[in-house]
N, C-alpha and C positions, 0 to 999 in steps of 0.2 A: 332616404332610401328611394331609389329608382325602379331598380331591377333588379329581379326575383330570378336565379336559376336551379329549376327542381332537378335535383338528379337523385331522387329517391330510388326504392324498389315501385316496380310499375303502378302494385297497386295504390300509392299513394300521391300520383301524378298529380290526378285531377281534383282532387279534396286542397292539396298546398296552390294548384294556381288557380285555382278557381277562388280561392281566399286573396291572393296575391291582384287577382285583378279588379277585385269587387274596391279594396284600395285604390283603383288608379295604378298598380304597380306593370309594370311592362313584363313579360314572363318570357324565360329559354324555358324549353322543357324536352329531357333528353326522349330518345326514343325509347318504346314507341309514344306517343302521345297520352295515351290512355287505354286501360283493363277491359274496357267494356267498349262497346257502339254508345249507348247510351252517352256516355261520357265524354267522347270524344265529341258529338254531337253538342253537347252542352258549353262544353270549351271554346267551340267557335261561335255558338250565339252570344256568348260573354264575353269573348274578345271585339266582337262586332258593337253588343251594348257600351263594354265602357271605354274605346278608341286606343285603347292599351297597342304596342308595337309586340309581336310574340314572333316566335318559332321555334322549330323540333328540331333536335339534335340529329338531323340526320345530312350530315357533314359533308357528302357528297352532290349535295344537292348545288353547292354551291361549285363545281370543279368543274378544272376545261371537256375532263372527258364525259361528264353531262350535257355540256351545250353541245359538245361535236357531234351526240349521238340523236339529237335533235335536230341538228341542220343535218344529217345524215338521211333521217328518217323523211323529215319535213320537207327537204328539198327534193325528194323522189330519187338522190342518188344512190340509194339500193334497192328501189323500188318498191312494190305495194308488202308490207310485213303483216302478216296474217297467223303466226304463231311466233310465241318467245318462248324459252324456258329459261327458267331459274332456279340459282344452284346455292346452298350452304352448305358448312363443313360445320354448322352448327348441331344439335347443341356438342358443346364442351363440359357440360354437368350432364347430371343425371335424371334421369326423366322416366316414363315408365314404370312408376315406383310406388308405395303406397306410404303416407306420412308418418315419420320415424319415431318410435318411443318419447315420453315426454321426456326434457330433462329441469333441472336446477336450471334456475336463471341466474347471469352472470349482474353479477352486483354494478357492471359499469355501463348496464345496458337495461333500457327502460323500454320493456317487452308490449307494454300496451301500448303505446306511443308509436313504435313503431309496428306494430300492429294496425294502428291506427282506423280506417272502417271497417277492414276485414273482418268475419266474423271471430270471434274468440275460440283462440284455439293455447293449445302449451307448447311453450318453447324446444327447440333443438336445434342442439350447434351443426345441424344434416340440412340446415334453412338456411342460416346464415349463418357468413355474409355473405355465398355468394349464390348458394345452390338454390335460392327461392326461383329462381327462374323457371327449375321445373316444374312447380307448384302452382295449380290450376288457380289458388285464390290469390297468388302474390305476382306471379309472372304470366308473358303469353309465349313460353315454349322461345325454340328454335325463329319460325316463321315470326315472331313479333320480336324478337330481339334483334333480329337482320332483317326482315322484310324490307323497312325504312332506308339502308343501305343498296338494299336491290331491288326490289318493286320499283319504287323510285322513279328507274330512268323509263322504264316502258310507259308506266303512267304517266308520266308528263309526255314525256317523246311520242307518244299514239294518241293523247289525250282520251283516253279510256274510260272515266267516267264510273259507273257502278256498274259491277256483273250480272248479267241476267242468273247466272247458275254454277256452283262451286262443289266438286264432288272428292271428296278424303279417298282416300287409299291410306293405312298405317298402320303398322307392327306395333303391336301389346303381347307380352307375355306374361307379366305381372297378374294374377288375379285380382279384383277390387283396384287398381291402380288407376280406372278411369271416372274414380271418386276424386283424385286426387292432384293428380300429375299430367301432363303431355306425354302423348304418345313415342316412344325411342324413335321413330323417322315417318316420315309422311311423305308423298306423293299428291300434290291437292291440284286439280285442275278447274280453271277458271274461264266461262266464256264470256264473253262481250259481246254484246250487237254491234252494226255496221252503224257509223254515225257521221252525217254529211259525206264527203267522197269517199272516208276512210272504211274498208270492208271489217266484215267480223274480225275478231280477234281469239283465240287460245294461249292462253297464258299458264306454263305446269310451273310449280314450286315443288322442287325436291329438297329433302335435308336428311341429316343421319347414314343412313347405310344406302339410303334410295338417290340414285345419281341419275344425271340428265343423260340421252344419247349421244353418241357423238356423230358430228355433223358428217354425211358419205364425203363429202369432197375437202374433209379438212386436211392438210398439211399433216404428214406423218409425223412429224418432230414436233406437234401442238398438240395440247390435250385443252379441251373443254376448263372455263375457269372452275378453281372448288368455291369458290365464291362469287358468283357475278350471272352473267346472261348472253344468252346467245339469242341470237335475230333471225329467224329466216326470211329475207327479205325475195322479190320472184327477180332481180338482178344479180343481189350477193346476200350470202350470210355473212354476217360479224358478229364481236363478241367485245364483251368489256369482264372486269373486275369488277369486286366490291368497292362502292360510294362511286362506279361510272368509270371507273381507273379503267385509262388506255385503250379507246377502242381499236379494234383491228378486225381486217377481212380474215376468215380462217383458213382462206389458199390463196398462198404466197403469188403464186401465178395470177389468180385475178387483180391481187393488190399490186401490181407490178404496174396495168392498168388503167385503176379505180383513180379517178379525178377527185377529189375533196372541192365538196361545196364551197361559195364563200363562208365564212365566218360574219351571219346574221343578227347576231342574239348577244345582246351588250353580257360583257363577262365581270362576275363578280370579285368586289376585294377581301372578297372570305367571308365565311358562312358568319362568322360572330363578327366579323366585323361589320356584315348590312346589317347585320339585327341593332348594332348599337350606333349607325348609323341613324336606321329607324329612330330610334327611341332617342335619339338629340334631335331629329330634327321632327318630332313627334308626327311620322308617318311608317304609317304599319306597312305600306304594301315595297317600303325599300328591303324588308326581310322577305325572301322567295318563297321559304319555307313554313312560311304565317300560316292561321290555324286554319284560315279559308284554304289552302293547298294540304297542310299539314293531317288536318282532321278527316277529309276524305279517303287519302293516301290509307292511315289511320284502320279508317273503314275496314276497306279491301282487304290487308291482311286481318283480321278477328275475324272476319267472315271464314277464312280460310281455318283461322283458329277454331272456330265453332265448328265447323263440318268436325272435322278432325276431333274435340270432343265428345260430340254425339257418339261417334263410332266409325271405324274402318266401311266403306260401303257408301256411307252416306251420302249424300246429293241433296243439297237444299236452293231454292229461288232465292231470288231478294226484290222485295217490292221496299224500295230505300224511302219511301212515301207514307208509309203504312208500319214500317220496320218491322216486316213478318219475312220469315223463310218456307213456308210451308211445313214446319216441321216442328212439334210443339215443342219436343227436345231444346231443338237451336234457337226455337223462342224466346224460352227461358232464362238464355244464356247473354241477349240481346242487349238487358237491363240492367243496371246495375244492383246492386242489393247491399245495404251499408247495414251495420250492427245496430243494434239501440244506442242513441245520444249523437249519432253521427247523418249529417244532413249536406248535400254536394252544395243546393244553393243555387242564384243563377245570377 
């Protein structure tokens, strides 16, 4: 055995590869990364201890219209970008909710196991297989089931780094529901400071009912992706798709135009195919989406997860050094916290 690929429910990421690597084994691990900061934090000092080849399932990381929107950004041909936003049609389950009657467990399904660190709770078929997403102890909502498809391209194309400050806006109606579940839609905005020539940044994550603006000079016959991002650059705004799909200026007149940089940036043979590249020719850094890019990435959306747990309103700092938000709420949320008999490891 070489290669470990976790595609659990979230909360079980980092307990299977973190076992998977302490072997020597090479780890895929689908998005997002990890349940917690904590965790995700862990998984790259343990990819780094024992030389393992890894990366995150976030598929788009590896595609043309990733690199375009890097040479886009990087070569100054839409000039200085200082806000993004970003958009899901996510979630597709249910959220906003408080956790369902117990029921019987099904005789073909081994409930603690899959359970696994979370704390012990009783089964229901309102969980799985698919709805744990909404579930504050198993999933991270909307923004971490997609983030890693859309974050993504801003974060590497700005090189953006950690947010000075992350403020929720998000609809509950549910009473008791923010025991249990994600918020039904969010609004989370995110600032960056200015770093080397590149200015501050504003980066908003919309999902559920809460949608991005639509850009003043776009093309009547375009609408805003429901999934992806839009650039406002001080030359052009553009926009892509989820996993970086297709970028484009969003007026047709400017793009008529718009010169396309050279193409700089060596292009990948597929996302799983540099990971098992890596892993034959035992180098980690031929996978892009390794846990040194992957875990950071990681970071940023939970952060935005936390806000949005705490409560609608919220605004917390980030001292990434200290792992404190100002906010003993989101503090809390920071860490991981495993049942009795269950230990992450390093």
């Amino acid at each position: 055995l070489d290669c470990v690929v976790v595609s659990t429910p979230d909360h079980n990421h980092a307990i299977v590869a973190m076992a998977a690597m302490q072997l020597g084994k090479n780890v895929y691990v689908e998005k997002p990364l990890t349940r917690t900061i904590s965790e995700a934090r862990a998984l790259m000092e343990a990819a780094r201890k024992y030389g393992v080849c890894t990366q995150m399932g976030n598929q788009g990381h590896a595609a043309e219209g990733a690199r375009q929107t890097n040479e886009w950004i990087q070569s100054g041909a839409v000039g200085e970008v200082r806000e993004v936003h970003c958009q899901s049609s996510r979630p597709i389950w249910p959220q906003d909710l408080v956790r369902p009657a117990a029921e019987e467990v099904p005789p073909t399904l081994d409930w603690d196991i899959w359970l696994g660190p979370a704390q012990q709770a009783d089964y229901s078929s309102k969980i799985l297989p698919f709805n744990w997403r909404g579930y504050l102890d198993y999933g991270t909502g909307a923004l971490g089931d997609m983030g890693a498809h859309i974050f993504d391209h801003p974060v590497w194309s700005l090189g953006l780094g950690m947010p000075e400050s992350i403020e929720a806006i998000c609809d509950r109606a549910t009473p008791g529901s923010e025991k249990d579940s994600h918020p039904a839609s969010c609004t989370i905005t995110y600032q960056f400071a200015a770093a080397g020539e590149r200015p501050p940044v504003k980066l908003v994550w919309y999902d559920g009912k809460h949608h991005m603006p639509r850009p003043e000079n776009m093309d009547a016959d375009k609408n805003p992706p429901k999934d992806g991002c839009i650039y406002y650059g001080s030359k052009h705004t553009f926009m892509h798709g989820s996993h970086g799909g297709t970028p484009q200026l969003v007026n047709s007149a400017e793009a008529a135009d718009f010169k396309a940089p050279p193409k700089t940036m060596e292009r990948s043979p597929g996302h799983h195919a540099e990971w098992i590249a890596g892993c034959k020719a035992k180098d980690p850094t031929m996978a892009k989406s390794n846990f040194d890019y992957a875990a950071p990435l990681t970071e940023i959306m939970l952060l935005g997860c936390l806000a949005a747990q705490v409560g609608s309103g919220t605004k917390i700092t980030w001292d990434a050094k200290a792992m404190k938000t100002g906010n003993e709420a989101a503090d809390a949320l920071v860490h991981h916290h495993y049942r009795e008999g269950w230990t992450l490891g390093s």
